[in-house]
C-alpha positions in Angstrom: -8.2 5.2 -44.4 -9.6 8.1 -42.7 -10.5 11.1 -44.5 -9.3 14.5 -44.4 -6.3 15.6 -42.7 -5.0 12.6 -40.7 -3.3 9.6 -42.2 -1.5 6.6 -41.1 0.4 6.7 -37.9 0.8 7.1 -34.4 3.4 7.0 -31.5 5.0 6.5 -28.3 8.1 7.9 -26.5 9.6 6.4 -23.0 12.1 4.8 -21.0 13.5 4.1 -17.7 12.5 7.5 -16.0 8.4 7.8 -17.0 7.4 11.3 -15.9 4.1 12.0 -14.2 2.6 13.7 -16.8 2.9 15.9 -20.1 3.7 20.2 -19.5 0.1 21.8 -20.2 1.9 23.5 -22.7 3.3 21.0 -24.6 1.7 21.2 -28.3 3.0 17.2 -29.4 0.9 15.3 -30.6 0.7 11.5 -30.6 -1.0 9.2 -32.8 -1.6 5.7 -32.9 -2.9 4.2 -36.0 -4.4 1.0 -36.2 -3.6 -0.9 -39.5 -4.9 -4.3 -41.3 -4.3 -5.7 -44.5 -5.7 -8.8 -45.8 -3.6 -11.6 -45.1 -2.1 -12.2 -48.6 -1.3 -8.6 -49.2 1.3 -8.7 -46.1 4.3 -8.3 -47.9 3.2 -5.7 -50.0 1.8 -4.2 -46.6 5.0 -4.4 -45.0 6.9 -2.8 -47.7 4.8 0.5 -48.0 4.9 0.7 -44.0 8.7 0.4 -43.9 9.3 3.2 -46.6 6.2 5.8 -45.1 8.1 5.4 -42.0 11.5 5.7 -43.8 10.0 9.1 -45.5 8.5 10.4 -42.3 11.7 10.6 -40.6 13.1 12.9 -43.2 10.2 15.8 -42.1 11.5 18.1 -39.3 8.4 18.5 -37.9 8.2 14.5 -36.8 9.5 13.3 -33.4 9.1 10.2 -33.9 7.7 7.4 -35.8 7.6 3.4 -35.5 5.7 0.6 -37.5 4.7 -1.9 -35.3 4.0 -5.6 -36.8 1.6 -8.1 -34.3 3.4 -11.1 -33.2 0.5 -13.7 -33.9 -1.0 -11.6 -36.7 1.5 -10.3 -39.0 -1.1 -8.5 -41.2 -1.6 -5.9 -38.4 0.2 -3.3 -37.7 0.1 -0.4 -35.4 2.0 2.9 -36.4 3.4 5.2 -33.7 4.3 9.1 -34.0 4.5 12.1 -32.1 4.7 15.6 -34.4 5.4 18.6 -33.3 2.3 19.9 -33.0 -1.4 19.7 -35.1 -0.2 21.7 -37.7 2.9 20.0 -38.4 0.3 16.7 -38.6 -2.1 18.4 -40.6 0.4 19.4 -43.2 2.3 15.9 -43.3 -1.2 14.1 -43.8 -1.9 16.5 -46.7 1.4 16.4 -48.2 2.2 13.8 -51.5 3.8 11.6 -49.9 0.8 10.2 -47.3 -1.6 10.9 -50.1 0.4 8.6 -52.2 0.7 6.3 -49.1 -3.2 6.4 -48.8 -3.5 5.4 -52.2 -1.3 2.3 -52.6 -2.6 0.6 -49.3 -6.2 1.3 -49.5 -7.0 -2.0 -51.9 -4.9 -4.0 -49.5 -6.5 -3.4 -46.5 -9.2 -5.6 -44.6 -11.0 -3.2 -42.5 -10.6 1.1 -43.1 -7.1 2.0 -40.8 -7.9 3.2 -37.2 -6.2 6.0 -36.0 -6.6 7.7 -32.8 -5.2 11.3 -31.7 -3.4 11.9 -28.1 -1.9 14.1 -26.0 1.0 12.4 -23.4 0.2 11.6 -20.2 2.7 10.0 -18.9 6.1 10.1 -21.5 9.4 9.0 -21.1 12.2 9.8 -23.4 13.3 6.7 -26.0 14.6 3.6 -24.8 18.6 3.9 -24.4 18.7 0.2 -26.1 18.4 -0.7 -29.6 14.5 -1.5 -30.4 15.7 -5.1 -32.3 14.5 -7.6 -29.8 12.1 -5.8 -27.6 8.7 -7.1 -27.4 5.9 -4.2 -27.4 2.5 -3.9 -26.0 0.3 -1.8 -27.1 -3.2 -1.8 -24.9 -6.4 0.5 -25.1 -8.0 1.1 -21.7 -11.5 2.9 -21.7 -13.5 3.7 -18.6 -16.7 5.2 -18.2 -16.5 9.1 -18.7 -17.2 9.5 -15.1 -14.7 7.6 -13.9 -11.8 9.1 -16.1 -10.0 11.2 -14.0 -9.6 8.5 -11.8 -8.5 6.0 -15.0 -5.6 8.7 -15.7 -4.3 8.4 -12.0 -4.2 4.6 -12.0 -2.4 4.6 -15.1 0.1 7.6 -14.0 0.1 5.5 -11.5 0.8 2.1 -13.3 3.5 3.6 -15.5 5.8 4.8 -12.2 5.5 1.5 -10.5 6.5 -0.2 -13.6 9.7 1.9 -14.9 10.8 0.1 -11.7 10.2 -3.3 -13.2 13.6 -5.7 -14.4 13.4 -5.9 -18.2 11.7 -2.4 -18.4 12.3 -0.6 -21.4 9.4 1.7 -22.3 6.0 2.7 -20.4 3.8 5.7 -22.0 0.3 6.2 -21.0 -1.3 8.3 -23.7 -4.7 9.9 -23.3 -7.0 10.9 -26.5 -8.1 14.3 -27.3 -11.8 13.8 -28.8 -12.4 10.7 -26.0 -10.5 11.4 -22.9 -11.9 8.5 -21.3 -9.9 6.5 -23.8 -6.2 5.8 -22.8 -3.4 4.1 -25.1 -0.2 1.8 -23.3 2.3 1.5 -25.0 5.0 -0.7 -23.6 8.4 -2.4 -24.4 10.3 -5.3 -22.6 13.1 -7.0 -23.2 12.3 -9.9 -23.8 8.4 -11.7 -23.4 10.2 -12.9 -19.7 10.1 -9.6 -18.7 6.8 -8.9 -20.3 5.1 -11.9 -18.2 6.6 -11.1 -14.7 5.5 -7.5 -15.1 2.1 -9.0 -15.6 2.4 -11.3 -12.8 3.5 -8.5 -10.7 1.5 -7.1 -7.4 1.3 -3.7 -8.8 0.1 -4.7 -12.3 -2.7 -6.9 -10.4 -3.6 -4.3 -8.2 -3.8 -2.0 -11.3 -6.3 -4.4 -12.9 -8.3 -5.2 -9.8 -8.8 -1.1 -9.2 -10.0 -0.8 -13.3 -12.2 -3.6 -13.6 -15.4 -1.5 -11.5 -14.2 1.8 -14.0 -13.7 -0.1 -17.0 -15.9 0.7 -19.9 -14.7 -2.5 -22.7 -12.4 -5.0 -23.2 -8.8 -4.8 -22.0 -7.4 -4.9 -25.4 -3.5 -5.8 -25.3 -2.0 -6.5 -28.4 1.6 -8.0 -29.0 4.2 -6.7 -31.4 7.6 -6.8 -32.4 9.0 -3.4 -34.1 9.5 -3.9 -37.7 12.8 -3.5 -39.0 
């Protein structure tokens, strides 16, 4: 795990209507947390995942928080959350109950968690349908720095054109505040149908064509299914 303040978690908000961007003065803060435990240790994984998330829900100060669980690697997870602002992080990463958290997963993990601090760029509100079912992508886009203006229009851009897609649940287009080159997708469709014709799509294919020249590392999409 990470030192200091931050702990395990991260999020994601959207739906039908994505909106162009975050208000400047909106203090939320997103956080997507990259988790792996070694493979025998999954259960055990899952279980402290399920009640961190559980207890996280309880604090005013969260918006939101889902454990994600990778559809052909079930020791990975990815944690969602948006807080209210850093402060309300900063307190809930120092509080007993993440501490503890910290504690009881670091001898199960396979590689130190990876989590990554954003501001919204383009957030929806939460899907109107039940999350059971949905399958989830969750991508990390990096272009070169020079190039990352032009990164956060295609993927403003991207996240309009697909709200319009059929089987469209969720599309949020988080940008990183330390890396702002560095952009987290995070999607949800209804079923992997809808997933694959959204790739197939003209617009999706257009989007990749225009960030291949900008692109600074591997397109890194990663299936999930939300953990119950």
């Amino acid at each position: 795990m990470r030192s200091g303040i931050r702990l395990l978690l991260g999020l994601a908000m959207s739906a039908l209507g994505v909106t162009p961007a975050a208000p400047a003065d909106d203090a939320t803060v997103y956080t997507v947390t990259y988790v792996e435990v070694v493979p025998p240790s999954e259960a055990q994984g899952t279980a402290l995942l399920r009640q961190y998330r559980e207890a996280s829900r309880k604090e005013r100060s969260n918006l939101r928080i889902e454990v994600l669980q990778r559809i052909d690697r079930a020791n990975q997870f990815t944690v969602l959350a948006a807080w209210k602002d850093t402060e309300a992080l900063e307190s809930h990463a120092a509080a007993a109950g993440a501490r503890e958290l910290r504690a009881k997963l670091a001898p199960l993990l396979a590689s130190p968690s990876d989590e990554r601090l954003h501001h919204g760029l383009a957030v929806g509100a939460a899907p109107a349908e039940s999350a059971a079912g949905l399958i989830y992508a969750v991508t990390h886009v990096d272009v070169i720095p020079p190039r990352k203006d032009d990164g956060a229009a295609l993927l403003r851009q991207l996240a309009a054109d697909s709200g319009k897609d059929a089987g469209h649940a969720r599309f949020d287009v988080l940008q990183q505040t330390n890396r702002p080159n560095h952009f987290t997708v995070v999607e949800a469709w209804k079923d992997r149908t809808a997933f694959d014709a959204h790739g197939m799509g003209a617009h999706t294919r257009q989007f990749r064509d225009r960030l291949a020249p900008m692109s600074g590392a591997l397109y890194d999409e990663r299936l999930y299914a939300v953990l119950d």
